[in-house]
C-alpha positions as a printed Julia matrix, in Angstrom:
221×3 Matrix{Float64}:
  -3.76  -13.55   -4.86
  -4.54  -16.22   -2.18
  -7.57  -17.47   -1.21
  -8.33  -16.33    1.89
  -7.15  -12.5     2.87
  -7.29  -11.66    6.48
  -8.07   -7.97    6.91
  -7.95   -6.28   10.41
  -9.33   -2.93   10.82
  -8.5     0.02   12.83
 -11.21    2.45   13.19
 -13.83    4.1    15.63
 -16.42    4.77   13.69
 -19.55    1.77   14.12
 -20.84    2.91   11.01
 -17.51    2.28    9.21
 -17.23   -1.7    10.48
 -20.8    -2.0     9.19
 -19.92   -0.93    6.03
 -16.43   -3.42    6.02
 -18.48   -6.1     7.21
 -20.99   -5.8     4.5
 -18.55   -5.32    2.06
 -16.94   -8.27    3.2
 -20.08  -10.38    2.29
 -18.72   -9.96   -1.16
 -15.91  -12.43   -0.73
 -16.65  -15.52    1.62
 -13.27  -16.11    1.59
 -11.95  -12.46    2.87
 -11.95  -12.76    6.83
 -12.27   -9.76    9.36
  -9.97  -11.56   11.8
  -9.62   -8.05   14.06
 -11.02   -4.47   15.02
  -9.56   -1.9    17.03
 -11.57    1.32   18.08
  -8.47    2.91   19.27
  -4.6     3.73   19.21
  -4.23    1.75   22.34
  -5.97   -1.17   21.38
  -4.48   -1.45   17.96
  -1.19   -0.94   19.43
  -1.47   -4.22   21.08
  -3.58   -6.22   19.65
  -2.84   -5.45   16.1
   0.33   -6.9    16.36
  -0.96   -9.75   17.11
  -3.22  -10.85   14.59
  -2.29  -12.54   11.6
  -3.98  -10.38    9.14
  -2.42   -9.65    5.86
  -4.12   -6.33    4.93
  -4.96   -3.45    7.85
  -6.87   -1.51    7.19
  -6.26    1.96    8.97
  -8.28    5.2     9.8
  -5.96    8.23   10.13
  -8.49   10.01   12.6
  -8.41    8.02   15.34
  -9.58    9.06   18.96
  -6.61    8.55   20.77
  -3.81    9.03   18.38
  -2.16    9.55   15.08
  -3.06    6.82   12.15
   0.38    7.81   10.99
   1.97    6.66   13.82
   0.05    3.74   13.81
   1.24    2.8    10.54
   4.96    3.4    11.43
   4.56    1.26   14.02
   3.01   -1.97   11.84
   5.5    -1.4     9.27
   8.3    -2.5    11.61
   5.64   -4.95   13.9
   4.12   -6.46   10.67
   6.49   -6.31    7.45
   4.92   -8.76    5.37
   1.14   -7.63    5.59
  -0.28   -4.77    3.67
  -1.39   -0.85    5.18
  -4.18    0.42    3.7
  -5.65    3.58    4.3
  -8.93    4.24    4.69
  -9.95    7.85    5.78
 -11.67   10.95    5.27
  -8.81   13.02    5.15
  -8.39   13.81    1.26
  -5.49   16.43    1.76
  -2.02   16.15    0.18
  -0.08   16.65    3.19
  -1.93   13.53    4.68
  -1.19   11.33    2.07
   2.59   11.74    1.73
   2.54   11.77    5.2
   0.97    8.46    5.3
   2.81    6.89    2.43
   6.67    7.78    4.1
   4.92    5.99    7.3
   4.79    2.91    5.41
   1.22    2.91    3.7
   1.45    0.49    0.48
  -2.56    1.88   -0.24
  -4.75    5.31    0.42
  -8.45    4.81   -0.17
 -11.08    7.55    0.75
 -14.53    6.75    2.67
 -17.3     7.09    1.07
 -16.14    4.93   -2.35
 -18.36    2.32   -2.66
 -18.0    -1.07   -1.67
 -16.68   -2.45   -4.97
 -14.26    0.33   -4.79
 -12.76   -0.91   -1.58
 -12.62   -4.83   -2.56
 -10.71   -3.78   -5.7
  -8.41   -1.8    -3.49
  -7.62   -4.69   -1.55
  -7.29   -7.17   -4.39
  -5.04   -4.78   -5.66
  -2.98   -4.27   -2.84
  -2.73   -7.69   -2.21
  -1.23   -8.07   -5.99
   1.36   -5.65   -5.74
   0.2    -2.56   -6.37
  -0.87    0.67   -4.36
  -4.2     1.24   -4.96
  -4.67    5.39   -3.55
  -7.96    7.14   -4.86
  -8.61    8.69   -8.56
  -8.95   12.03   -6.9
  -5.68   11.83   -4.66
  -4.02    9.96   -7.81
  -4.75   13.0   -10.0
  -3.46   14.86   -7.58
  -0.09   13.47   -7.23
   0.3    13.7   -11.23
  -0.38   16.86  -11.63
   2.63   17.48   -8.83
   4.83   14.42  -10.74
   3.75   16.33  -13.85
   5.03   19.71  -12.37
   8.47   18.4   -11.72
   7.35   17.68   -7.54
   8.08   13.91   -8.22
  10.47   14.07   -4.99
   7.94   15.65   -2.53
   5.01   13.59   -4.0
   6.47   10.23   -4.35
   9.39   10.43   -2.31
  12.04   10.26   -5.48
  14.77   11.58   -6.09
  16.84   12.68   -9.12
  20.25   12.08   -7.01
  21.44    8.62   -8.46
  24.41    9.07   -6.24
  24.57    6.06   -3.16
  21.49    4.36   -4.02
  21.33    1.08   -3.14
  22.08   -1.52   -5.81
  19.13   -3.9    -7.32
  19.7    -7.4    -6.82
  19.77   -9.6   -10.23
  16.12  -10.76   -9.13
  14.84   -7.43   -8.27
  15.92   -6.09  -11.83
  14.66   -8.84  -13.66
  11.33   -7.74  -11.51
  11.47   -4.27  -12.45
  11.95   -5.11  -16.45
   8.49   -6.72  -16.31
   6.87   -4.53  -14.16
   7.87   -1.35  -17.0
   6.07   -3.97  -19.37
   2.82   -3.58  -17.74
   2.59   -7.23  -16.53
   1.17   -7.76  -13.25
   2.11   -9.77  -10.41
   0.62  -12.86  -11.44
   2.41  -13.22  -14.91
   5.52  -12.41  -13.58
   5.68  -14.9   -11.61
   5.03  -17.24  -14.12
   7.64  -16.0   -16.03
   9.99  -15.9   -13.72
   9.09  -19.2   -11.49
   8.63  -17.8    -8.55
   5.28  -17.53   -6.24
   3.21  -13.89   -6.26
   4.44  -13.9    -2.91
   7.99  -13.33   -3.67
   6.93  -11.16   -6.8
   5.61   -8.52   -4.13
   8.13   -8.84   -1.56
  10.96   -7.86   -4.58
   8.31   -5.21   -5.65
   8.26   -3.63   -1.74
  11.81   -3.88   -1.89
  12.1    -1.85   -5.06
   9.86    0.5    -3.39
  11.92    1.13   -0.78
  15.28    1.03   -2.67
  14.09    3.38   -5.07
  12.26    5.92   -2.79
   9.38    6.05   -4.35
   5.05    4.55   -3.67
   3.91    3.52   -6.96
   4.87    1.09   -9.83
   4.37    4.06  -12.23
   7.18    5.92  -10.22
   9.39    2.94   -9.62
   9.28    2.98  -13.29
  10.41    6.62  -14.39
  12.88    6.49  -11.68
  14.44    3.19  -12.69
  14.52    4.66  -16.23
  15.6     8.08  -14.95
  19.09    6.07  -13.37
  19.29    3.95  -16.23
  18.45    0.78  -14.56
  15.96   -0.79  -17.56
């Protein structure tokens, strides 16, 4: 992960920044570079900025966080959408996830809790809550992989994985993270997660654990 990580944070609540801005005091070299209180601030401002993680309240006063999120995943490709809201409901969560959230953390986890979210999210993976991640497995568990994760047990006009992006996806099913494949493959993290997003979105799915199964699932690794 790079040194510095720019986080910009859109969210109404005083009480919330306070508690990023603390938090933040826990890694000199993360930077708050923005803060939006509302839809229409965020909408152009946001934008703007040259954060690398957002982090994003679904409640906000003037609009949808879901919308929000659509909109930065199309403004702001390359940074990261993390969630951070009280809204601990299902519905919200795929919801959020199809809008282009790579993250989904719940207030009230403590302050560690968040920083490991981001570090995570900043590594490649999708950091979402234990509660919401029990959640979805019981569903994946239950045979709702396609409604949870977005999946699909169609293999029929899928896109095609790139050499790259399959040699990404072998090392990913062996548990290494972004760091060592890299290394192994000589390339920078960077590019590790941009073939990881792609996968993502190739594959239909939120999470390397579903990336996985459905790779397997179509015979890909």
């Amino acid at each position: 992960m790079a040194d510095i990580t720019r986080i910009y944070l859109i969210e109404d609540d005083r009480t919330i920044l306070h508690f990023v801005e603390e938090t933040l005091r826990q890694r000199p070299q993360w930077k708050l570079v923005g803060h939006s209180e509302t839809f229409a601030h965020a909408q152009v401002m946001a934008p703007l900025s040259l954060a690398d993680v957002f982090l994003v309240d679904l409640g906000l006063p003037d609009g949808r966080g879901e919308d929000m999120l659509r909109a930065l995943s199309v403004s702001k490709p390359d940074a990261e959408l993390l969630v951070f809201t009280v809204f601990g409901d299902e519905s919200r969560l795929i919801a959020a996830l199809q809008m282009g959230a790579t993250g989904y953390v719940l207030k009230g986890c403590s302050g560690q809790e968040l920083i490991d979210a981001v570090e995570q999210i900043r590594e490649g993976g999708a950091p979402i809550s234990p509660l919401l991640a029990r959640m979805l497995l019981k569903q994946f568990r239950a045979g709702g992989q396609g409604a949870a994760l977005g999946g699909g047990a169609a293999g029929n006009g899928w896109p095609e994985l790139s050499d790259r992006e399959t040699d990404v996806l072998k090392l990913v099913a062996q548990g290494y993270v972004n760091k060592e494949i890299a290394q192994r493959l000589g390339i920078g993290p960077a590019t590790v997660s941009t073939h990881i997003k792609n996968l993502y979105k190739k594959l239909a799915v939120h999470t390397r654990v579903a990336v996985v199964k459905v790779a397997q699932e179509r015979g890909l690794i």
